[in-house]
C-alpha positions as CSV (number, residue, x, y, z in Angstrom):
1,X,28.8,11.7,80.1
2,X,30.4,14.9,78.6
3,X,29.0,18.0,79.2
4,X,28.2,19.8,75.7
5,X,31.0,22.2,76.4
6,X,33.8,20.1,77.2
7,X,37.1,19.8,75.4
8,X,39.1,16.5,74.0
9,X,42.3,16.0,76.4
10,X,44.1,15.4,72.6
11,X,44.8,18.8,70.9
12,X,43.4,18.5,67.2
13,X,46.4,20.3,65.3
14,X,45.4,23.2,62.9
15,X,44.5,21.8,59.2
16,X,47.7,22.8,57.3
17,X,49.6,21.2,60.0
18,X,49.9,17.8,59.1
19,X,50.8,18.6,54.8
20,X,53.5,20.4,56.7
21,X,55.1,17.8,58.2
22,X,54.7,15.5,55.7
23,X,56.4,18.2,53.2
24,X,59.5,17.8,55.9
25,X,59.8,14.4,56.6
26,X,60.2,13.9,52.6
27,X,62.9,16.5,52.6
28,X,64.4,15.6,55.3
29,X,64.9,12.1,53.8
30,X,65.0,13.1,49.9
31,X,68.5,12.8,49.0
32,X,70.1,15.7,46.5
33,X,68.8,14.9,42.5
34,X,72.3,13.9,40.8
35,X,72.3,12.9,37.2
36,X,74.4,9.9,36.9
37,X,77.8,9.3,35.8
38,X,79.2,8.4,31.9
39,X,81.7,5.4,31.9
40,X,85.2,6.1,31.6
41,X,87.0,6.4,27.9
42,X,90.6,7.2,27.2
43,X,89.3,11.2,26.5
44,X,87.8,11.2,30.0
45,X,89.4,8.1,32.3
46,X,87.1,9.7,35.6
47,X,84.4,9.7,33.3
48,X,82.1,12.5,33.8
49,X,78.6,13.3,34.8
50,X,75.5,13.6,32.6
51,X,73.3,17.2,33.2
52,X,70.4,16.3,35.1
53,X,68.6,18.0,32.6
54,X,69.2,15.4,30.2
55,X,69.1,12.1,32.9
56,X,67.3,11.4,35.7
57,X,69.7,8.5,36.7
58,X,68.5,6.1,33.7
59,X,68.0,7.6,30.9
60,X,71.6,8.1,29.3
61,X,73.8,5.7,28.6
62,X,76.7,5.7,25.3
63,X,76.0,3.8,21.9
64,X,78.1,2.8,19.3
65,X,78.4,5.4,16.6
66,X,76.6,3.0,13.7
67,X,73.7,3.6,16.2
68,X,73.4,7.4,14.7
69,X,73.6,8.6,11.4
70,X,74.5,12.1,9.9
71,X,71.8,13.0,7.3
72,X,71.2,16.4,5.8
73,X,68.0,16.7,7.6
74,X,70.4,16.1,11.0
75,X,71.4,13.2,13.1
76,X,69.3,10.2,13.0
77,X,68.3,7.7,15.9
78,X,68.7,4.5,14.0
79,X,67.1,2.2,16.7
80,X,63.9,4.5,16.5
81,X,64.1,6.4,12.8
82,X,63.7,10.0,15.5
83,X,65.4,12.6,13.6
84,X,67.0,15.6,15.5
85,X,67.7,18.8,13.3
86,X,71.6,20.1,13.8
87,X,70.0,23.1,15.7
88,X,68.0,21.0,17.8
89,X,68.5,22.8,21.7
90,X,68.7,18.7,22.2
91,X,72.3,18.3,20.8
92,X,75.1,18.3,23.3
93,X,78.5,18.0,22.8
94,X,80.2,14.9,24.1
95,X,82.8,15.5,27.0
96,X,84.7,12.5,25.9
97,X,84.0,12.3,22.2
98,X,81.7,8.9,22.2
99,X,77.7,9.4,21.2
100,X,75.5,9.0,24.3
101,X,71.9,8.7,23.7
102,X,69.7,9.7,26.7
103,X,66.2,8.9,26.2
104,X,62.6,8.3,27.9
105,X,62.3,5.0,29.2
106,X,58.4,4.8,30.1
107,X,55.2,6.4,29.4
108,X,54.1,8.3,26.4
109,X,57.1,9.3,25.4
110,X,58.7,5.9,25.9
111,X,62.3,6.0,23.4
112,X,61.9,9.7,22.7
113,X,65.3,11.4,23.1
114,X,65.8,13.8,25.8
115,X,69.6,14.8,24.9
116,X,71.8,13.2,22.7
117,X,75.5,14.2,23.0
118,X,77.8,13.9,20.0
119,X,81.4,13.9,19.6
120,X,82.6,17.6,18.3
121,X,83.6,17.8,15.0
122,X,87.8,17.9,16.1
123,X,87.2,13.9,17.2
C-alpha cells in the first residue's frame, strides 16, 4: 500500500506545460504562409505572386475580361452581380494586365470577393 505521503515515480508536468509544447510542435512543422502564384502571360512570362492578403493558396485565380464589367457604379462581378465601387480598398492593379478574381470559396461568405486585380488603364 502507499503511505498517504508518498510521491508518483512519474513527475506530473506543471499545467501550462503541455499547450506549450503543443504550440511548438505546430510551429515547428507549420510551413511559412505563401500566397500562390499567377500563371504566366506575355506581360509577366515568371508570372508573379498573389498578396496573401488577397489568397490563401485558393482563392485567386485570372478570368476572362467578359467576366467583369465597367459600370458607373464600378466594376461588376458578372458570375455573381457583386458590385465593387472604383474606390473599393479591394481593387488592385494587375501586374500583368489580365483580371484576376480572388474570392471566398466556403462558408458564409462563399463567392464574395476578397481582391480583384484589374488591368491599369495604359493596357
Amino acid at each position: 500500500m502507499f503511505a498517504a505521503g508518498s510521491k508518483s515515480a512519474i513527475p506530473i508536468p506543471p499545467v501550462g506545460f503541455i499547450p506549450l509544447c503543443a504550440a511548438c510542435v505546430v510551429a515547428a512543422l507549420s510551413g511559412p504562409a505563401l500566397a500562390h502564384d499567377a500563371k504566366p502571360t506575355a506581360a509577366k512570362p515568371q508570372g508573379w505572386s498573389y498578396p496573401f492578403a488577397c489568397c490563401a493558396n485558393y482563392d485567386c485565380h485570372e478570368v476572362s475580361q467578359t467576366s467583369i464589367s465597367e459600370r458607373p457604379e464600378g466594376y461588376v462581378i458578372k458570375d455573381t452581380g457583386e458590385v465593387l465601387a472604383y474606390s473599393d480598398r479591394r481593387i488592385k492593379d494587375s501586374p500583368d494586365g489580365e483580371f484576376h478574381w480572388c474570392a471566398h470559396v466556403a462558408g458564409l461568405d462563399a463567392g464574395k470577393t476578397i481582391c480583384l486585380f484589374v488591368p491599369p488603364q495604359s493596357y
